[in-house]
N, C-alpha and C positions, 0 to 999 in steps of 0.2 A: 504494500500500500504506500501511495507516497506521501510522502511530509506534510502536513497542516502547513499551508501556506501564511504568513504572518503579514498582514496588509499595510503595517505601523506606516503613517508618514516619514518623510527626510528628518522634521524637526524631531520629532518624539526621537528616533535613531540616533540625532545629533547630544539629544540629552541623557542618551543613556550610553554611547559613547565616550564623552566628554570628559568624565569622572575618571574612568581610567585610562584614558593619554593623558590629563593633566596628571596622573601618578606616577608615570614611568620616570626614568631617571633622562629621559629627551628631554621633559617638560622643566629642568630646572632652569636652564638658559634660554630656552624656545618652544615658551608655552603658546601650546595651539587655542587658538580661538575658535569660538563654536562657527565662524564663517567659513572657516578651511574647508569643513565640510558639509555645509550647509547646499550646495549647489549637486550634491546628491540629486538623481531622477527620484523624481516620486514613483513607487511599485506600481502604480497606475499606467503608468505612461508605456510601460512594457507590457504586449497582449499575453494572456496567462493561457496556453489553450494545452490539450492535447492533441498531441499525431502521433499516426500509427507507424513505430517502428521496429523494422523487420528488415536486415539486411544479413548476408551471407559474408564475412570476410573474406577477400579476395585481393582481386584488384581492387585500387585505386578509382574515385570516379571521375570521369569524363568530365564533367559539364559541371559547372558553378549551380546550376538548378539540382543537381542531385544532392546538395549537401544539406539540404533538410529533409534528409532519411539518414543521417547521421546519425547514432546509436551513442558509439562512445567514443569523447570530444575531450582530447589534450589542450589544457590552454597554457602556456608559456609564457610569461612575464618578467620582459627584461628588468635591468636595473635602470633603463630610464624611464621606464613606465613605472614601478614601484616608486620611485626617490623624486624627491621634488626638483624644482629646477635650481633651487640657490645651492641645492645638495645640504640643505640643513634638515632632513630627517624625510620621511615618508609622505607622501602625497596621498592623503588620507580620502581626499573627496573623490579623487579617481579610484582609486583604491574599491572605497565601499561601492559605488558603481560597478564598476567589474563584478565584485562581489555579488551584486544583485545578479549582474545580465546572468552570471552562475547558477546563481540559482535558481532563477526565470527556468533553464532551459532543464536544472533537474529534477525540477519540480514536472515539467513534460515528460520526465520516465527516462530523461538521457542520463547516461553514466558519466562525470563531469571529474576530471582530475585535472591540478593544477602544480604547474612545472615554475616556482619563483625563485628569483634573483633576490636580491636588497639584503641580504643579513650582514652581507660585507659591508656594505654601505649605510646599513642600521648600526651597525656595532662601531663600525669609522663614528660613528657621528656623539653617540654615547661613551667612548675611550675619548675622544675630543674632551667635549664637553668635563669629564671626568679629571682630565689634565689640567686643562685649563682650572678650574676650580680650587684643583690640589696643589699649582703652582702660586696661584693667585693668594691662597689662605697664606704660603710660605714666604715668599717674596712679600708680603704684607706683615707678616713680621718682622722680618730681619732688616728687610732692604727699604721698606716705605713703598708708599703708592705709587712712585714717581718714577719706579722700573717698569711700572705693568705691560708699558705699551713693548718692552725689550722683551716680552715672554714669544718664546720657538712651542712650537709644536713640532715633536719628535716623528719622524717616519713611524706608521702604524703598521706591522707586522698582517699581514689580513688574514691568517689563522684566529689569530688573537681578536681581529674584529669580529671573525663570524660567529666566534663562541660568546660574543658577548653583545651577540646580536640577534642570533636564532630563536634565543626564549622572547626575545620581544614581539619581533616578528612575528612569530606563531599564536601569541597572545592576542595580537591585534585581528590575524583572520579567524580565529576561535570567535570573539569579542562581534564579528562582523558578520559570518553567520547564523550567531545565534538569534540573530534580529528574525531573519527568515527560519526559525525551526531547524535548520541542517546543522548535522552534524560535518566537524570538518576531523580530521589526523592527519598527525604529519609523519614523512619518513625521511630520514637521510640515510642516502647511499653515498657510494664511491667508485670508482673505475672495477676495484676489486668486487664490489658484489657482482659484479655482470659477467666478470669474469669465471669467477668460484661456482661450479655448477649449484652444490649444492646450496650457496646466498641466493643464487640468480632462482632456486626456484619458490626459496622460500620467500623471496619478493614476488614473486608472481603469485603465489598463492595469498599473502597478508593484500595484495589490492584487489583481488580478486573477489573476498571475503570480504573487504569493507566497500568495494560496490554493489555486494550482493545486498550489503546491510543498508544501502543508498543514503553510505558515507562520503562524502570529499575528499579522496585524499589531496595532503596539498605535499608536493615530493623538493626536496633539495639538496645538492650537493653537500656533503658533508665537509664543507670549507674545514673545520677547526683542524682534520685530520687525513684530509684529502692528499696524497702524491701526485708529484709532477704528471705528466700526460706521455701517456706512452710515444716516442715518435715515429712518427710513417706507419701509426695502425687504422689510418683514418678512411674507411671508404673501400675495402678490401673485401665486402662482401657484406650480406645482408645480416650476418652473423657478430660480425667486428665491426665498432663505432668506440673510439677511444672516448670515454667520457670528460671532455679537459673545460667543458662549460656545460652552461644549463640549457644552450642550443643541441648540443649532444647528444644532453643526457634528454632530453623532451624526446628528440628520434630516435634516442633507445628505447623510451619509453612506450611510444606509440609503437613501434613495429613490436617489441616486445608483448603488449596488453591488444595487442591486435585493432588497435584504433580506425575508426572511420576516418576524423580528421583532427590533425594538427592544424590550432593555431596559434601564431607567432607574434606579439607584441612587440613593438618596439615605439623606437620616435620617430621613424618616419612614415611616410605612404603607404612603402612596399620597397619593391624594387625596379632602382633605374638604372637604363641602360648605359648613365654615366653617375656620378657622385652627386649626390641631391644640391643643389642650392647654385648647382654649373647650366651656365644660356641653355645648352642643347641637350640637358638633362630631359629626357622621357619614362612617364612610369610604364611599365611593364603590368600587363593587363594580367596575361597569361602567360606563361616561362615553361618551357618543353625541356629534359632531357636532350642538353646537345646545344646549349643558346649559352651556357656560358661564356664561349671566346667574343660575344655580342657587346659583355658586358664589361663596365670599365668600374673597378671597387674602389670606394673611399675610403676613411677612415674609419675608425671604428666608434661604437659611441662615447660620448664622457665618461660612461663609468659603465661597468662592470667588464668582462674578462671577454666579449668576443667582438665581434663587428659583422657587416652583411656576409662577407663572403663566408663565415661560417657558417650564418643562418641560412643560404644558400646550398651549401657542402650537407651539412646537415637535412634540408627540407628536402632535397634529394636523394640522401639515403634513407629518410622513411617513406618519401614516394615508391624508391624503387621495394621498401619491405608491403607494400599495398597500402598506407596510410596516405589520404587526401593531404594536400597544405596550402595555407591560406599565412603567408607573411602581410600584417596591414600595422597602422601606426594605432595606438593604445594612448597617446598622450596628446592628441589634440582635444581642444575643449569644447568642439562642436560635434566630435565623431565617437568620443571614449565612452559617453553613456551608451550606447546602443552598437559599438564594432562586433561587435561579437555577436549578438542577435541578427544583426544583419549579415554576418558572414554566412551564421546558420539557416537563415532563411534563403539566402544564394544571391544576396544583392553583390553592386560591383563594388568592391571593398576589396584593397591592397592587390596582391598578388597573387594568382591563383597558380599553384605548379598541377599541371599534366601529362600524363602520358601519352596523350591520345590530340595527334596536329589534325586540326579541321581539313579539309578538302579544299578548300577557298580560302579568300584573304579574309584578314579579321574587319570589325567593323571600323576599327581606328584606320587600317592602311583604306578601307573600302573611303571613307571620309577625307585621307589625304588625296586618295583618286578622283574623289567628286570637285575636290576645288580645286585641282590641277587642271581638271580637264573643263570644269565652269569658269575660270580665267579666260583658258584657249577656246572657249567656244564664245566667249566675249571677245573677242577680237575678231572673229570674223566678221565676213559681211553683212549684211542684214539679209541681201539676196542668200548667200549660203546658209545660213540658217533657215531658212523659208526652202531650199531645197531639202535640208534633212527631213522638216518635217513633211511635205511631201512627199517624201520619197517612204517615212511612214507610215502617210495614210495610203499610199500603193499596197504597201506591203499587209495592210490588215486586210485587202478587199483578196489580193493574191494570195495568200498564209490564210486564208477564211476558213478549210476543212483543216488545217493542222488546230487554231486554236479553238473551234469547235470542239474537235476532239477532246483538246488538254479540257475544255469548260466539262464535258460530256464526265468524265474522271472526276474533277471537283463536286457535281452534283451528286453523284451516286455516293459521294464518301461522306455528303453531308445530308444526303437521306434522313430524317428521324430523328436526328439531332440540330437543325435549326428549322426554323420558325418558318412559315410560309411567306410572309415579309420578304425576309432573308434572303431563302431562297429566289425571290425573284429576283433580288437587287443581282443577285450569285449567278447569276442566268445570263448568258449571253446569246444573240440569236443575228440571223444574217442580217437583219432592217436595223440592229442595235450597231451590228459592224458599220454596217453603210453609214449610216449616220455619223459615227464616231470618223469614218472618214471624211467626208463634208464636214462637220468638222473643222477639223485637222487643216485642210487646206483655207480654210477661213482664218484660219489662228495665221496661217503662216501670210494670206495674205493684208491681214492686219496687221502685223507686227513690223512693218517699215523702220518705225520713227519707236522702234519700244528702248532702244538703247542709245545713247549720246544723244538724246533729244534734248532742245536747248532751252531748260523752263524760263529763263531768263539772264538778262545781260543787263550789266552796271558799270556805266563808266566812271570811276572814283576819280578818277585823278587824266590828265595830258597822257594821251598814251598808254592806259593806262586801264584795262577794263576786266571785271568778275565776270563770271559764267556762270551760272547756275546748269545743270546736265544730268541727266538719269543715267546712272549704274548699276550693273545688278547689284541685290544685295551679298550675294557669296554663295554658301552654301544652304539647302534651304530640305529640311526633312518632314516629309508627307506622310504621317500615319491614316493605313485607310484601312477598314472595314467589308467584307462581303460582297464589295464591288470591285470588281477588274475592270472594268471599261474605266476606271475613275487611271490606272496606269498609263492609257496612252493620252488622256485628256493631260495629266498633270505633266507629262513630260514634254510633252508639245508647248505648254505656256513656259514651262521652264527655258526649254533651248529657244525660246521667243525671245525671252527676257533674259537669257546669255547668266542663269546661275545652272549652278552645279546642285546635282538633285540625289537625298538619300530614300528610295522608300522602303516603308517597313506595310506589307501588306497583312493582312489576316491570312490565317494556317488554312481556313477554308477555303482559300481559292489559288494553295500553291501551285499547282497545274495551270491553270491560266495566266498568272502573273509569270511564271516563268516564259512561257512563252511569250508574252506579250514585250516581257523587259528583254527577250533575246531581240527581236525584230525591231525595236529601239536602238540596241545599240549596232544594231546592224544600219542602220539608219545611221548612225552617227557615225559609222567606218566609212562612209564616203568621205568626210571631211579630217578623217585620223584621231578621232578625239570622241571614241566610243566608253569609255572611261567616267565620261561629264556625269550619267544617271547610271546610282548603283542601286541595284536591288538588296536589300540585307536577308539574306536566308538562313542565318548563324542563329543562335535558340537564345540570342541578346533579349532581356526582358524591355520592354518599353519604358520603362523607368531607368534602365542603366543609359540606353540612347538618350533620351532627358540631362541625363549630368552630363555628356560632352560639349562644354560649351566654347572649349578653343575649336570644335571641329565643325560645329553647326549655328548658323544664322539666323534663323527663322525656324519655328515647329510650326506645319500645319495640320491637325486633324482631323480629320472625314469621316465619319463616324456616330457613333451614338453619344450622349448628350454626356451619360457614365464615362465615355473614353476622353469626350475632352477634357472633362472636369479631373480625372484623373491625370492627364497629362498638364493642366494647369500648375497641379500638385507636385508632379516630381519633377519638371522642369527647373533647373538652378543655371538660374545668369542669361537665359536662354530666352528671347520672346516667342510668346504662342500665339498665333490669329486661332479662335478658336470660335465656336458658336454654340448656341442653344440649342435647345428642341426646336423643330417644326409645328406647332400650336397653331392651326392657320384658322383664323374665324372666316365667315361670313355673316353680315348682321342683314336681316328682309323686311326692309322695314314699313310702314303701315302703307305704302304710297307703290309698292314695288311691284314691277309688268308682271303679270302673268304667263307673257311667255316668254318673258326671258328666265325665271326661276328657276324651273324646274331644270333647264338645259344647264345653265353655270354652277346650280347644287352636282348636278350629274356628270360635268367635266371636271370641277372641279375635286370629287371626292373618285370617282369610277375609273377616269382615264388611268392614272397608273398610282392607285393607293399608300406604294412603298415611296412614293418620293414626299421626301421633306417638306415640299410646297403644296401636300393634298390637303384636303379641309378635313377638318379635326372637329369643329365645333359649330354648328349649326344655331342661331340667335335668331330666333322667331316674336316679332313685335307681339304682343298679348292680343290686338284689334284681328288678327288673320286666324287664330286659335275655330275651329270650326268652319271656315267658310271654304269652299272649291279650294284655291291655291293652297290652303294649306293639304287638304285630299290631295292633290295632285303631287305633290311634296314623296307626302306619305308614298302612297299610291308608284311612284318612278325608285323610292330608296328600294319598297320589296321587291320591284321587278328584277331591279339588280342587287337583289342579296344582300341588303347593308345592313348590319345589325345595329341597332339602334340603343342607345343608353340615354334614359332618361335624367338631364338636370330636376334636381328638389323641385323648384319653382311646376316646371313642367308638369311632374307626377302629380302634381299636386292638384292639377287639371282634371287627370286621368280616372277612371273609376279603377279599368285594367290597364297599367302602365307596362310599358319595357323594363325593362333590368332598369333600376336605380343608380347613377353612376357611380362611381367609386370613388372618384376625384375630377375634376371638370378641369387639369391641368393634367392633361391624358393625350400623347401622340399614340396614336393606335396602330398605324402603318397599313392597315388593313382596311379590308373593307367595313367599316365600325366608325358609328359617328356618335356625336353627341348633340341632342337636341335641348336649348335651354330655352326661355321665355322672357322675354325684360319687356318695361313697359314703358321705352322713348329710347332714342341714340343715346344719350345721354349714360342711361342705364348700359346702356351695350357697351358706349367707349368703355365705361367703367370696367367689364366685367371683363373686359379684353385685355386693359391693364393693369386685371388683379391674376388673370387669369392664362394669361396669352403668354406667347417668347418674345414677342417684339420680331418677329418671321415677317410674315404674308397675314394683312388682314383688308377683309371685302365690306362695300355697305350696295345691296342692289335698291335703290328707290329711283323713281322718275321727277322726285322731288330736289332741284338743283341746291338750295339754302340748305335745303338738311344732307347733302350729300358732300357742299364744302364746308359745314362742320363737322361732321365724319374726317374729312381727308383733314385738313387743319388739327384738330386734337386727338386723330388717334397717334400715339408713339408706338411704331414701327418702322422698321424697314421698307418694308412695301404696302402701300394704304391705295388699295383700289376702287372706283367705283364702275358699277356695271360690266366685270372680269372678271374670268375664273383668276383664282386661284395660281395656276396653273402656269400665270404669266410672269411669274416671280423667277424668273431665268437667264441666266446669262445670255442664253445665243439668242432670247427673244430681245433681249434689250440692247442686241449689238455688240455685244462683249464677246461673241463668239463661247465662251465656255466659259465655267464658274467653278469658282474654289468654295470652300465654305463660305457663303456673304448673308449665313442666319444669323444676324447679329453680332460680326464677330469683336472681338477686339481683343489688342495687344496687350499682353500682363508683360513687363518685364521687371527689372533687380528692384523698381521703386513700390513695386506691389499697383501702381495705379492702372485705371485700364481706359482704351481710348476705342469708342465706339466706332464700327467700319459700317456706313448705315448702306443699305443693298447687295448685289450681286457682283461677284468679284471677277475680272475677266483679267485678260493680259494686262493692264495697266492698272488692275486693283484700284480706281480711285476708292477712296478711303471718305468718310462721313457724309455719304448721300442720302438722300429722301427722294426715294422712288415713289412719285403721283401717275395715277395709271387711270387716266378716264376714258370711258367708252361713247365720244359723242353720234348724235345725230338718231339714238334710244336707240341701235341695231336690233332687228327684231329676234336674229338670234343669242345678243349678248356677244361680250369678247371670249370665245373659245377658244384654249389654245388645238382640241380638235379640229376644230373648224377653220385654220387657217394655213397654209402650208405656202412654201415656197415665201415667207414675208421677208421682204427689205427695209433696211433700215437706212433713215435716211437724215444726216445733220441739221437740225433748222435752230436758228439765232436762239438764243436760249432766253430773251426779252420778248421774242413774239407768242403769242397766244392765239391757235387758229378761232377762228368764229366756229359758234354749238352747232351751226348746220353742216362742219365737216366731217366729211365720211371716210375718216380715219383713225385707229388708234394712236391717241397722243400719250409719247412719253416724256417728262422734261425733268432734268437733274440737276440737284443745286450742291454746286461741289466747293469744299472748304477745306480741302489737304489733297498733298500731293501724296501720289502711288505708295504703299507699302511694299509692294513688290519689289520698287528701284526707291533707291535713297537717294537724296540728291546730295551731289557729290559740288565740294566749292574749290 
């Protein structure tokens, strides 16, 4: 059974703490304040859960995602993690953190031993203190006060410190677990016990026994009485590991007790492929068997007995005994509460060593290729750019039964396991191909003026003039969702807009996106600079792509509303355009045509349910409640199968109602609508912006005064009158294709966000208010059905046609330049 978990806050910890570190013989010269450790996690803050583990000792694992089936978990604690930075005694508040993440994880059933440093460094500091004191009382005798500043401290023998350091040490993690219920013991070895068959199995059995007992051991070198280090026995087989430090002896430890994973504390990152704190210094993500000659070693740390290269030599030889290793820094104050939890959960943290090299490049080399080759695709012409992508949209209409095929694979494997939605968004079909190539060839021949376009010129001075100019912005990472046709849309605007493109697709549509990212960069080998769009197919979590923020420019998410909100979250340093749900009203209000209703209810919710811009929420004036139009309503939703969820207001009508809704802030994606009741626009705006995303919202009346305070105060994106829905699109409005433009806006390092009002095309303008009227009362309404083949066409953006033109007008009032391209001065 395991341990009663003990929930005490930091402070309560702090005061039962306190008492005895101000007892120890530290505390005479360098008494600790309750604030040292005060910055302790609250037990809160770390999730308490169960997983089920069950692993085979073997090999080593693969992949950073497998280390949360981790069973039993060596943690190593160097002496700069242990000792504070002034080196005047123990770093108490990292300390008891560690201590927690501890026992977080044994408290979930894992077997948890701890391999610590600091006695040498404990006992230095307590022989100090001890000297100084006993010099001080003498020389204050004999000599007067006025020598003190002439007192030496003598070379400290470091036997003599560790013995006079060890009971301290061990008092303090007894002291530290007992907060949490666990029990801790401690063992010291020596080179000789590993050696000595018969010590070596009596150690195997005494840990063996007190993790049956779901004790802690906590293990350390036997400093007081420990011999020099055997020489050249180091790395001669999975058998022999001279134990001449606590990196050593952790990898005897683990290949010995059969560990899943070693992890290695220190003061840095992990490991770089030069000396931490050097220009060209890179950390090393994942380190293979065989990459040492790669790497260039520093020094070692301030204090205790080894440096990288031995925690390397070492992480090595218990990789090669089957034990996982994970080297990361233990003493930063923004990573130490949770390193370790995070290691165990498989996030990207330090150094991962492997046995097993990926097939492909990793995602860091993948992200130096995307901005080598997004430079060199900005330099080209504007015409050669316009030929790749052309020569893309060939290749989808040509390659039609190969990525049929690969889609035909993705469907069957997501049979049963996604949503009907889903599945369509997941669906590819030859009229979806064609499209995507029309298209395709519209992007490329829009994109003239998308790079070094000249937003403005300043003559400052005789001779003498600023340029304002669009440049891409760099590198730009597209997480997308279910949808493969969203591959060749986003890379077409990319190679438009001359940046370098990383996408991270959904597992559900590997087979198409593969295919589709090969004919991409085959696209791009006409110009030699196939490299610009990588696809990431590595098992990188979206949350590790998030923290690259030397490698990535811009995040954008396509997806569900959970994905972006998610990636808002683990994004650091990094701007996300990101967006809402889809919530699309239509409000019918007392004045509205009868025949145009029923047709823009029907294109807007019918034509294709899974896109973001279908209607969602249906807002029926109270006056139409009984009469024909609303029958006819009714009447068109059953023909085509809409299942209908009654708003409160509405049942309330009802004698026999539909299903009652659940919540009236509901994207359904399906054919499912929601039918509410309000009694004025007024009411409607409201309920739209208690209720709504700020997407696509509609008012159908014949009534012009109530239709331009509809479009004047609703706040959205897109504010239609007399139009589906449906019209909330990029290639309707000219932009040729659309990124996420539901609302989106940028979070960056200031935490503020800057709203991007409409549909986002090759030039991304940024804060628009899409007005969408239908004049001249079309008797069919604006259908995006009903219209095929429309051009679009520039008119002054101060003119205003007269209400007897028989066309749809759209006009945009724009207030910032592109997020796509930044302007460059």
């Amino acid at each position: 059974m395991l341990s009663r978990v003990c929930r005490s806050g930091s402070l309560s910890f702090t005061h039962r703490l306190l008492p005895w570190v101000q007892s120890t013989t530290l505390s005479r010269s360098c008494r600790v304040q309750p604030s040292a450790i005060r910055h302790v996690r609250s037990w809160s803050n770390i999730p308490f859960i169960t997983v089920p583990l069950s692993r085979t000792h073997g090999k080593s694992f693969a992949h950073r995602s497998e280390l949360k089936h981790a069973k039993r978990i060596v943690v190593k604690l160097g002496s700069a993690v242990v000792t504070r930075g002034d080196e005047c005694g123990l770093a108490l508040g990292r300390l008891a953190s560690i201590v927690e993440q501890v026992s977080v994880l044994q408290n979930q059933g894992r077997e948890m031993m701890l391999v610590t440093s600091g006695a040498v460094a404990f006992g230095k500091q307590r022989l100090r203190h001890e000297i100084l004191l006993s010099q001080s009382v003498r020389q204050a005798l004999h000599s007067g006060q006025n020598q003190l500043k002439e007192m030496a401290i003598p070379v400290l023998e470091a036997r003599a410190c560790a013995a006079a350091g060890q009971s301290g040490l061990m008092a303090l993690y007894e002291a530290m677990f007992t907060q949490y219920s666990i029990c801790a013991a401690q063992i010291l070895v020596t080179n000789l016990d590993f050696h000595d068959e018969q010590k070596r199995r009596n150690l195997n059995g005494t840990l063996h026994e007190l993790l049956r007992m779901n004790i802690v051991p906590i293990v350390n070198t036997n400093d007081a009485v420990v011999p020099p280090a055997e020489p050249n026995s180091d790395l001669q087989g999975v058998n022999v590991i001279s134990v001449k430090d606590n990196d050593s002896l952790a990898a005897r430890l683990a290949v010995e007790m059969k560990t899943d994973l070693l992890i290695v504390l220190s003061d840095v990152e992990g490991l770089f492929d030069n000396p931490p704190g050097s220009d060209d210094a890179k950390l090393i993500d994942i380190f293979y068997p065989g990459d040492q000659q790669s790497v260039t070693f520093g020094t070692k740390s301030r204090v205790g007995m080894g440096g990288m290269e031995a925690k390397v030599k070492a992480a090595l030889w218990a990789l090669q005994g089957g034990s996982s290793v994970v080297i990361a820094n233990g003493t930063h104050p923004k990573v130490s509460g949770h390193v370790i939890t995070d290691i165990v959960e498989g996030k990207k943290v330090g150094t991962f060593f492997s046995e097993v090299k990926p097939a492909g490049p990793t995602v860091e080399q993948q992200g130096e290729m995307a901005r080598s080759g997004g430079r060199m695709l900005a330099t080209l012409e504007p015409e050669q750019r316009a030929e790749i992508i052309h020569h893309l949209a060939d290749l989808l209409t040509d390659q039609r039964d190969e990525i049929l095929l690969a889609n035909k694979k993705d469907l069957e494997e997501a049979e049963g396991r996604l949503a009907a939605p889903l599945l369509k968004r997941l669906s590819l079909s030859t009229s979806k191909l064609n499209s995507l190539a029309i298209g395709l060839r519209q992007i490329a021949a829009s994109s003239q003026d998308s790079v070094g376009r000249v937003l403005r010129r300043t003559r400052i001075a005789k001779d003498l003039e600023l340029e304002q100019v669009t440049v891409p912005i760099g590198v730009l990472l597209v997480i997308f969702e279910s949808r493969p046709d969203c591959l060749p849309q986003v890379a077409a605007l990319a190679i438009a807009s001359g940046n370098g493109l990383l996408l991270k697709g959904g597992k559900e549509a590997s087979h198409s996106n593969r295919i589709l990212h090969l004919l991409t960069q085959e696209a791009l080998s006409i110009h030699g600079i196939k490299e610009a769009v990588q696809l990431v197919n590595t098992r990188e979590e979206v949350e590790d792509l998030c923290r690259l923020d030397k490698m990535i420019d811009l995040i954008i998410p396509r997806g569900s509303s959970q994905l972006v909100r998610n990636i808002q979250k683990a994004a650091k340093g990094i701007p996300v355009m990101g967006h809402s749900e889809g919530i699309c009203h239509m409000y019918v209000d007392s004045e509205a045509s009868v025949d145009k209703i029923t047709r823009l209810v029907r294109d807007s919710k019918c034509e294709y349910p899974a896109a973001c811009n279908a209607l969602e929420t249906l807002l029926i004036h109270r006056d139409l409640l009984r009469t024909p139009l609303f029958d006819q309503i009714i009447d068109m939703l059953r023909v085509e199968q809409v299942k209908i969820h009654a708003g409160p207001k509405f049942a309330s009508y009802l004698t026999f109602s539909p299903s009652e809704v659940k919540s009236l802030r509901t994207e359904y994606g399906d054919l499912e609508l929601c039918i509410e009741v309000v009694d004025s626009v007024q009411e409607a705006i409201d309920h739209i912006h208690k209720y709504g995303s700020s997407h696509t919202d509609v008012i159908v009346t014949e009534n012009e005064k109530t239709a331009e305070f509809f479009l004047q105060h609703v706040d959205s994106a897109c504010v239609f009158w007399n139009a589906s829905t449906r019209f909330s699109d990029g290639y309707r409005f000219g932009l040729v294709y659309h990124l996420p433009a539901v609302h989106p806006f940028l979070a960056g390092r200031g935490k503020s966000t800057i709203k991007a009002r409409g549909e986002t095309g090759v030039r991304l303008e940024a804060l628009n208010h899409q007005l969408l009227k239908n004049h001249l009362n079309m008797c069919d309404g604006a259908r995006v059905s009903g219209i095929t083949g429309m051009r679009q066409q520039v008119l002054p953006a101060s003119v205003r046609p007269a209400v007897a033109t028989r066309r749809v007008v759209l006009t945009c009032h724009l207030h910032h330049t592109t997020p796509l391209f930044k302007s460059f001065w």
